[in-house]
Rosetta silent file (secondary structure, phi, psi, omega in degrees, C-alpha in Angstrom):
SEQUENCE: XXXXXXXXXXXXXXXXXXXXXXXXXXXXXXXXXXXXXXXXXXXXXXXXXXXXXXXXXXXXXXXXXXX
SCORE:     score description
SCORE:     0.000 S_00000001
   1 L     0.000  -45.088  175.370  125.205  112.347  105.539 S_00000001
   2 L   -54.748  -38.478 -165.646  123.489  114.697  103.353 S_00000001
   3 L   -36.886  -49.004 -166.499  126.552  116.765  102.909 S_00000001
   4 L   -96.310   13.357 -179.793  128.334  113.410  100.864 S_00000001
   5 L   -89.131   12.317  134.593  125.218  112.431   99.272 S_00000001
   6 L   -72.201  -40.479  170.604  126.245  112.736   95.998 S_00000001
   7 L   -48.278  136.410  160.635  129.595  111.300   96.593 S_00000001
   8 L   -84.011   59.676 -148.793  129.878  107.644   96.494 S_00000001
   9 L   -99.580  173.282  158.252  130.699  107.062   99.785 S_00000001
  10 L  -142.505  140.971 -165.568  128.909  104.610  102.257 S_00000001
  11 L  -133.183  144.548 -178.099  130.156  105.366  105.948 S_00000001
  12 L   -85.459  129.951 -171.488  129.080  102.510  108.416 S_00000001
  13 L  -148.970  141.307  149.727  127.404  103.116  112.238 S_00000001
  14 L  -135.648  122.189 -129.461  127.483  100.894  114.757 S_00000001
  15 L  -169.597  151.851  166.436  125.559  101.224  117.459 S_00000001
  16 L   -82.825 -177.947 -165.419  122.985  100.608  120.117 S_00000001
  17 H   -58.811  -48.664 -161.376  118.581  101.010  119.614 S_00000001
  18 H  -102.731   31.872  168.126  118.674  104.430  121.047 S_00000001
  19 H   -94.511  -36.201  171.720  121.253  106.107  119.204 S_00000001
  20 H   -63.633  -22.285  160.175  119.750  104.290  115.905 S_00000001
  21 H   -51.710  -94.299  158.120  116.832  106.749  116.926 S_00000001
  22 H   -16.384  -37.265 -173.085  118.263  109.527  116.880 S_00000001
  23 H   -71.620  -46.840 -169.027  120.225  108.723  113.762 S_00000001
  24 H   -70.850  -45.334 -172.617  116.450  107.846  112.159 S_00000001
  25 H   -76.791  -25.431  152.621  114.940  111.247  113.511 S_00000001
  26 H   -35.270  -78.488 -159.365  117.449  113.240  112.335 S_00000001
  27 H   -80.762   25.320  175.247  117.704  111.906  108.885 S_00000001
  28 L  -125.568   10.298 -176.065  113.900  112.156  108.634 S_00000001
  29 L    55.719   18.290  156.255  114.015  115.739  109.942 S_00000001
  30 L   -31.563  120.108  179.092  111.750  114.572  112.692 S_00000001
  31 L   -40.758  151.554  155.940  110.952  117.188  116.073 S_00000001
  32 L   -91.219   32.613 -164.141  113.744  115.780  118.805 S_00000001
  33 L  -112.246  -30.086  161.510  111.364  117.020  121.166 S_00000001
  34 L   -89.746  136.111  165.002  109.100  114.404  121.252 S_00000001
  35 L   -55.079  113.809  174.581  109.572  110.719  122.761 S_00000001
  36 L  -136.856  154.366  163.369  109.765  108.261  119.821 S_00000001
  37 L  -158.887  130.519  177.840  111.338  105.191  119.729 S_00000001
  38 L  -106.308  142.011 -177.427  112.035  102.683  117.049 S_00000001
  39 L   -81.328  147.011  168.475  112.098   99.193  117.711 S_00000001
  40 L  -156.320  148.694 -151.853  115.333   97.307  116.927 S_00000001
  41 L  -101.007  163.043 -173.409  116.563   93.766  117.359 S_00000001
  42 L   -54.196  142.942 -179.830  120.023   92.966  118.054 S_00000001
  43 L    65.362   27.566  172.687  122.402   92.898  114.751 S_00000001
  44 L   -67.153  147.630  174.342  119.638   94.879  113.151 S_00000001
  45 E   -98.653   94.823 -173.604  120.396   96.226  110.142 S_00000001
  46 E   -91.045  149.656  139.966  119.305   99.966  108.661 S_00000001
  47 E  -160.104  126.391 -172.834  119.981  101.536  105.559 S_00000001
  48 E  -102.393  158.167 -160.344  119.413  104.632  104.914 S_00000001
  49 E  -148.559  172.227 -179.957  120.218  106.523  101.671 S_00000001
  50 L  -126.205  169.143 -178.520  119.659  110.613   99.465 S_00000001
  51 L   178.947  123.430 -172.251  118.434  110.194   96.001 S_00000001
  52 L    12.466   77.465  174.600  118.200  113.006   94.033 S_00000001
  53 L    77.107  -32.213 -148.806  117.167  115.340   97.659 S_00000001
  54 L  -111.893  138.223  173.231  114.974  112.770   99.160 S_00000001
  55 L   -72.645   93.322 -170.676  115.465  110.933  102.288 S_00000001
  56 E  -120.480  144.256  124.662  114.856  107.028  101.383 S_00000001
  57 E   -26.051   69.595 -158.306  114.436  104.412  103.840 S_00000001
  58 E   -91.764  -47.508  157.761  115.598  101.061  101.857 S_00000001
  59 E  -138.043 -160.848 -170.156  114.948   98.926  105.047 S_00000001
  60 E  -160.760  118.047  147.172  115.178   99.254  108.733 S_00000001
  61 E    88.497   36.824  176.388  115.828   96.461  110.974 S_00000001
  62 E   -39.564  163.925  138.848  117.276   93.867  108.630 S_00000001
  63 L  -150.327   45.867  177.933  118.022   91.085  110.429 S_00000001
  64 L  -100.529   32.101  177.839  118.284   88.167  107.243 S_00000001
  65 L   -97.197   43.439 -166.361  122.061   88.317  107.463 S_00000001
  66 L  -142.461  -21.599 -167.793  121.011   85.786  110.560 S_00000001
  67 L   -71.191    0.000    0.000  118.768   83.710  108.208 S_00000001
């Protein structure tokens, strides 16, 4: 993800909670070594983004495409 983070691409994951971990610890440079797990409800919604180097979080666990 970083790699293209200049580009103006948006690439799409779909997935179950405990692959969206992993996806989260990763792009937060997070140990894997420890057990963490973030909660996330079904059709949750993440989206993660670079900005100028930095790792931003714009939500996590949308779920108001349901509202």
């Amino acid at each position: 993800m970083q790699e293209n983070s200049n580009a103006s691409t948006r690439i799409a994951v779909i997935t179950h909670g405990g692959m969206i971990t992993k996806i989260i610890e990763s792009f937060l440079q997070l140990p894997t070594e420890n057990n963490k797990w973030f909660h996330t409800n079904n059709t949750g919604i993440h989206f993660l983004d670079y900005y100028k180097g930095l790792q931003i979080i714009k939500f996590a666990n949308s779920t108001s495409h349901l509202d």
